[in-house]
N, C-alpha and C positions, 0 to 999 in steps of 0.2 A: 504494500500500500504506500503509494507517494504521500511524502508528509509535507509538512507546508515549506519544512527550508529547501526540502527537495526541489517542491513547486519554484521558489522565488531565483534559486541556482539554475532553472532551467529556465524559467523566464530571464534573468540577464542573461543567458547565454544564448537566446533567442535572440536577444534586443543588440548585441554585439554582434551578432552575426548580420543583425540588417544594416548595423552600423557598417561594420566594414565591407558591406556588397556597396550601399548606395551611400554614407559619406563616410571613408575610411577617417577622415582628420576629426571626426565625432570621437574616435578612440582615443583620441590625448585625455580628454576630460568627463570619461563618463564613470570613474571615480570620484571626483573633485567632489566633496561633500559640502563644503564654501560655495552655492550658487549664485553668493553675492558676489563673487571673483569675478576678478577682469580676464578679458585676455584682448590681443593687439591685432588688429590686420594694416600692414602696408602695401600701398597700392599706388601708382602712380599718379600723380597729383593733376593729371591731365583727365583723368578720367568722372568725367563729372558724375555718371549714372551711381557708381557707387562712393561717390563725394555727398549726393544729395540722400541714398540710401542711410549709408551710417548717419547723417545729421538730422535722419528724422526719425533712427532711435534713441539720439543725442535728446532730442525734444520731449520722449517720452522718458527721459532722464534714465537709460539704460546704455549710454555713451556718450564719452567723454570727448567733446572735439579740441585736441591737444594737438598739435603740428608738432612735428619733429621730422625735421629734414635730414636724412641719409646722406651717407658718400652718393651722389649723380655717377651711373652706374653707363656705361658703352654699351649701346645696342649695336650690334654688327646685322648691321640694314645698309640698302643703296644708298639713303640718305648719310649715315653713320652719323645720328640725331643723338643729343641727350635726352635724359628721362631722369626730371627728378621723381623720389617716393616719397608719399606722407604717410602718416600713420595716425590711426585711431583705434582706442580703447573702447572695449564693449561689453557688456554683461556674459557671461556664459548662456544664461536662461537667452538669448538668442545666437547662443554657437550655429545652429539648425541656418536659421533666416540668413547668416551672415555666407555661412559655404554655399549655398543655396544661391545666394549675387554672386558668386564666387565663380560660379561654373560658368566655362566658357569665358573668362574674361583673361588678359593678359594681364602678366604679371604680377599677379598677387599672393602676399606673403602672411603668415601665421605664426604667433609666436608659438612656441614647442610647449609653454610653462603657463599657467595664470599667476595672476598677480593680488595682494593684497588693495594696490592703490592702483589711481589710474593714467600709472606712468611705469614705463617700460624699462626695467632695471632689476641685475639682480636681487638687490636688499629688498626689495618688495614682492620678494615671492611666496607664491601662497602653495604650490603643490608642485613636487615632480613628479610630469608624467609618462616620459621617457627617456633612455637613453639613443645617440641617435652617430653616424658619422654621415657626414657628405664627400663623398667620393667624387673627385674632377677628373674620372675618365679623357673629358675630351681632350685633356696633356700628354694621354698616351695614345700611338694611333691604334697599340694593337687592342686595347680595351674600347678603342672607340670603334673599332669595326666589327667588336662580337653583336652577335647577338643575344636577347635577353634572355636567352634560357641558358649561354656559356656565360652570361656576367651574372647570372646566377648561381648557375655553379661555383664560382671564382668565389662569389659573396660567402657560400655556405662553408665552403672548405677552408673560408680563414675564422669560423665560428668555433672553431673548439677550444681556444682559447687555449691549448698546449695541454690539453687534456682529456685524451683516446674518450675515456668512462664519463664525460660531462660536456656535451656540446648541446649549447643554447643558440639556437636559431632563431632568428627573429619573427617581429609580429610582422612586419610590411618591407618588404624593398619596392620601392620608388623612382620609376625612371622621369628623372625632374629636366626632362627633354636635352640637355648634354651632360647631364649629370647620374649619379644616382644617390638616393636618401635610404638610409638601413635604420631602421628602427626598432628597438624592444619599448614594445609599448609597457606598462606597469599594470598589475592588474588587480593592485591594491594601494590604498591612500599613501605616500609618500609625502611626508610633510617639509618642510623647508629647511629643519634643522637638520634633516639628513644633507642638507648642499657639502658639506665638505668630501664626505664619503661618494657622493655618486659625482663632482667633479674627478678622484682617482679612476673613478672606473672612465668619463668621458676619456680623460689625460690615455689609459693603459689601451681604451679603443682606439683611439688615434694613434698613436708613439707607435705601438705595440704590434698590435693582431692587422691595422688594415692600414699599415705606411705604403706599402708595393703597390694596393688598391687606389693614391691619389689620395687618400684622406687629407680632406681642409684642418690643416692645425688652427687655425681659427674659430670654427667654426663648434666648441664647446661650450660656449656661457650659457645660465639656465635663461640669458633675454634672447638670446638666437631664433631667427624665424627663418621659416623655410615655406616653400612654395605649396599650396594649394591645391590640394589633389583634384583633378576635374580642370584648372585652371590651363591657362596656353605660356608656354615660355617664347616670349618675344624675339630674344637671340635667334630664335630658327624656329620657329614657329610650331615647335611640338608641343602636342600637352600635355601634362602631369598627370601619369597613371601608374597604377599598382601593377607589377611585375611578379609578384610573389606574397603569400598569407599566409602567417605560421599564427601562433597563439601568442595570446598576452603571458608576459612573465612575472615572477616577482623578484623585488628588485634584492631581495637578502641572499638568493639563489644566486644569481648575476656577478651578485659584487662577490662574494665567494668563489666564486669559479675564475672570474678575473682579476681579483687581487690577492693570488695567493699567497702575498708576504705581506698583508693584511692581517694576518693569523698572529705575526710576531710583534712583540713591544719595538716601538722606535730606537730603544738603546739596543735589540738586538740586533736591525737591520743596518746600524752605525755601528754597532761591533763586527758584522760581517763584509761590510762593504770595508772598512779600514782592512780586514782580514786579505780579502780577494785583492786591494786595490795595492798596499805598499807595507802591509805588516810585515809579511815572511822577508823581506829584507830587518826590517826593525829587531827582526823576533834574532835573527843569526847575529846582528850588532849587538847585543843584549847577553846572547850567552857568550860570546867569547870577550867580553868583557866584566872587570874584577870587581865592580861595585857589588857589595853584597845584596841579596834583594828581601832578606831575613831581619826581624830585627835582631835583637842581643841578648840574651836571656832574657834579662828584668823587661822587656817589651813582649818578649813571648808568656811571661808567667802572668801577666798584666791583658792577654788577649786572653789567654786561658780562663781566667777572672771574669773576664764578659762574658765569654760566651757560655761558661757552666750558671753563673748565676744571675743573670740579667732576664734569661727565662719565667724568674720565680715572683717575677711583676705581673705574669695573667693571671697566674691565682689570688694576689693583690687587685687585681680591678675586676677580675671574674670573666670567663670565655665569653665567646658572643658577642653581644651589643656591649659590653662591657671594655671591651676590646677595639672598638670599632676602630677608624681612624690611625689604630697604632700597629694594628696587623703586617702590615707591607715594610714598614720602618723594622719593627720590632724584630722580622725574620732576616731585612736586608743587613743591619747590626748584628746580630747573633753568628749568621752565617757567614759575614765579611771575616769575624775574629776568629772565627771556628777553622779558617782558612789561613788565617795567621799564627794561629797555633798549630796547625798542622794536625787538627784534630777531622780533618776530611781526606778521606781517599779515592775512589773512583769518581766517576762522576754520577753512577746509581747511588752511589753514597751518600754524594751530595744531596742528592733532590730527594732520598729516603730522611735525611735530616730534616728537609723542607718540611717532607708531608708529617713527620710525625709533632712538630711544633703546629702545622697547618691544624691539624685533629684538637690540638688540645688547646686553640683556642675559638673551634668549631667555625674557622675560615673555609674559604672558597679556596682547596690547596691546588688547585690546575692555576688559579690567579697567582697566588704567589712563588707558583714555582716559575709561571711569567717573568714575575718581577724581579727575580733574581735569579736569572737565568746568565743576566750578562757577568756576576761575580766569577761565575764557572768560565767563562767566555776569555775575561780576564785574566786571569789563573793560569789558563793554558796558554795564552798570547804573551808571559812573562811579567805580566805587570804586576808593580807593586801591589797590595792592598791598601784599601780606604784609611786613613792613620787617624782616626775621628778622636777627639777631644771628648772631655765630659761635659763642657758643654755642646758640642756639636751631637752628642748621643742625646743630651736630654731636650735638645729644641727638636730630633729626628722622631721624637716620644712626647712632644705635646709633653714636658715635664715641668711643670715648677716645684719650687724647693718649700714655696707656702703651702700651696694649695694640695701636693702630694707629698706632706711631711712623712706618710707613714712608710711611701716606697722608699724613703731616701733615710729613713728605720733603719730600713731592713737592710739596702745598701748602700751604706755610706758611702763607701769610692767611688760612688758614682756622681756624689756632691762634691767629695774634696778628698784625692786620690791619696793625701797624708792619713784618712781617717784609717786608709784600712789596717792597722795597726791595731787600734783599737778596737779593730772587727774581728781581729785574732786570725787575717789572712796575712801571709809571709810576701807581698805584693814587691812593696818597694823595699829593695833590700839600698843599705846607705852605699853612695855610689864612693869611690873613691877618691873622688874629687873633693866629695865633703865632707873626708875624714880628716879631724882637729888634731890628730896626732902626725898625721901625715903634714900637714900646714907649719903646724911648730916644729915638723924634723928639718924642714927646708928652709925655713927659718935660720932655724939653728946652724946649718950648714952655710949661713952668709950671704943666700939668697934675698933680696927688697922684698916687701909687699907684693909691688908690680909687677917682678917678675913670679913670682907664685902663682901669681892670680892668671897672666898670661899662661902658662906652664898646666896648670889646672883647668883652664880654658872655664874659669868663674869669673866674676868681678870682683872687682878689690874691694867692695865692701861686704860681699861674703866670707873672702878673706880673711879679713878685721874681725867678721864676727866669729870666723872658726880657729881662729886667734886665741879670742877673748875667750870661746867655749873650753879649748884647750888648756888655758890656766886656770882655768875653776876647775876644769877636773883633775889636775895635780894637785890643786889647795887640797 
């Protein structure tokens, strides 16, 4: 028995089907849940029939009579005439009425996207509704003398996107009478915050998959308009028809198939590109040179010290939402020193460290093995580790020393790295530089102040003071 969602799925998929038989360019927008949304037609400014058209649904206040004059565009006519274009804004709720003047007329253009306002620009966008390339075949002769079932061919074979198991075909290819237009139409609301994301996929369809095809590197902004299905292209006087219908897509499928370094944090893909582009020279300067890349004991007993008990802060603020905010820091620290002390070996080791701190403070562990992916990255490319301060751990922690008196309880060294003495951890052992017996032997031996101090690589008024300490502890 059909149920009712059954019902309304097969009626839009009725009502898409008449759309793309008799106005395919109905398919940009019959998502678009904003049917207060604008969208643009430009048209030759000479053309008064649909000058007088859009201004008397300007009248009924469902468009916007805004001029904006385009680059004047070369017809290749005997005449070899200019043509400037104007443009005007107009309601969705007469998308229908506007393709409808459309047909049969030269030269007219459609924006690809609706808009919030009624002006033609990205920052006012209200919906994307596809992704799309414009192919300038007529630059090459031998694409300009296929015909449309081999430049379709051509089109589909560069659709897999470098991916046998996942080839997404488009909704419409478009012979735009010297050109052709490929589009994945969207077949669910795409709102405007997604712009940044489906710009990479425009960017990856261009550069990428249809460079050999002529793709317009221009021709990416979500204000980009494109010709009018039904309409005549005046260059040569062919008109604007559909060449091929595949099915609407969605755009979360799309962009996954064609950004597959998508998948990786930004410091991964900046760890890999330094890798591939000029590391492995770095990486062999590095080992056959004698700068140590360890620290010195009291630095490794001191990273050992973070990393065993710096952990014992989520039981202090409680897993979960308790945690929130400090999760990604918390593991990128732990795990930086854990590396410093040489308490990590493989690299399942590593991310087995990850998941089991990720569990116990009931995080999202596929995120933060993300987030600190590039430490391991690091590691193996020869780089030092992060040398963080206690204060640069407790800002990485959202930590104050008022308001989280009770973490800083529990671990003093974390407030002030002299305390851990008093924590009864063996942390900072006295260096020898700032031994008072050592000061007064040099002393003794006829050496200045100054030169002590220099020699000791201290300042001379710690000098003075381990001077002074050294006589009270003979008194």
């Amino acid at each position: 028995m059909e149920t009712c969602l059954d019902k309304a799925a097969r009626a839009q998929s009725e009502t898409l089907a008449r759309f793309n038989q008799d106005l395919p360019d109905t398919l940009l927008f019959h998502q678009d849940r904003q049917k207060w949304a604008w969208a643009c037609l430009l048209f030759p400014a000479d053309d008064h029939a649909t000058a007088r058209f859009m201004r008397s649904l300007n009248d009924n206040n469902h468009s916007a009579d805004i001029e904006d004059f385009n680059e004047p565009y070369l017809a290749e006519t005997a005449t070899d005439s200019r043509k400037i274009l104007t443009q005007r804004m107009f309601r969705l709720v007469h998308l229908t009425k506007v393709l409808n003047q459309c047909a049969g007329r030269v030269d007219h253009y459609l924006s690809q996207c609706s808009f919030k306002k009624p002006e033609r620009k990205v920052a006012n966008s209200s919906q994307l509704t596809s992704a799309w390339v414009d192919l300038d075949i007529y630059n090459d002769l031998e694409y300009r003398l296929s015909t449309d079932k081999e430049l379709v061919s051509q089109v589909l074979d560069a659709c897999n996107f470098g991916r046998n198991d996942s080839s997404f075909y488009p909704t419409q290819i478009i012979r735009s009478g010297r050109g052709l237009y490929v589009k994945w139409v969207f077949n669910s609301f795409v709102p405007a915050f997604a712009l940044p994301r489906w710009k990479l996929v425009q960017h990856r369809l261009v550069s990428d998959f249809f460079k050999r095809l002529c793709a317009d590197p221009k021709a990416t902004d979500a204000a980009r308009v494109l010709r009018v299905v039904g309409s005549v292209n005046g260059k040569n006087q062919d008109p604007v028809r559909v060449i091929y219908d595949g099915e609407t897509c969605n755009f979360d499928d799309l962009a996954a198939s064609i950004l597959i370094q998508d998948r990786m944090s930004q410091s991964d893909r900046n760890a890999v590109k330094l890798l591939t582009e000029k590391y492995q020279i770095d990486k062999e300067k590095k080992q056959n040179s004698s700068r140590p890349k360890k620290w010195n004991g009291n630095g490794r007993t001191w990273a050992n010290l973070v990393a065993q008990e710096l952990p014992n802060i989520i039981e202090t603020f409680g897993p979960g939402d308790g945690m929130r905010g400090r999760m990604e820091s918390l593991t990128f620290v732990v795990m930086n020193y854990r590396m410093m002390a040489d308490l990590v070996g493989s690299e399942r080791n590593f991310f087995d460290q990850v998941e089991e701190l990720g569990k116990r403070m009931e995080a999202d562990v596929e995120l933060l093995k993300s987030s600190v992916k590039n430490l391991w990255i690091r590691n193996q490319l020869g780089e030092t580790s992060y040398r963080l301060s206690q204060e640069q751990i407790r800002i990485r922690l959202d930590l104050d020393p008022v308001a989280n008196a009770n973490i800083f309880q529990q671990i003093p060294w974390l407030l002030d790295r002299q305390a851990v003495a008093k924590h009864g951890t063996n942390i900072v052992n006295q260096r020898a530089s700032h031994d008072p017996a050592r000061v007064q032997l040099l002393i003794d031996s006829g050496m200045q102040l100054k030169q002590v101090a220099d020699l000791l690589k201290i300042s001379t008024k710690t000098a003075k003071k381990l001077l002074v300490q050294s006589s009270k502890n003979h008194t």
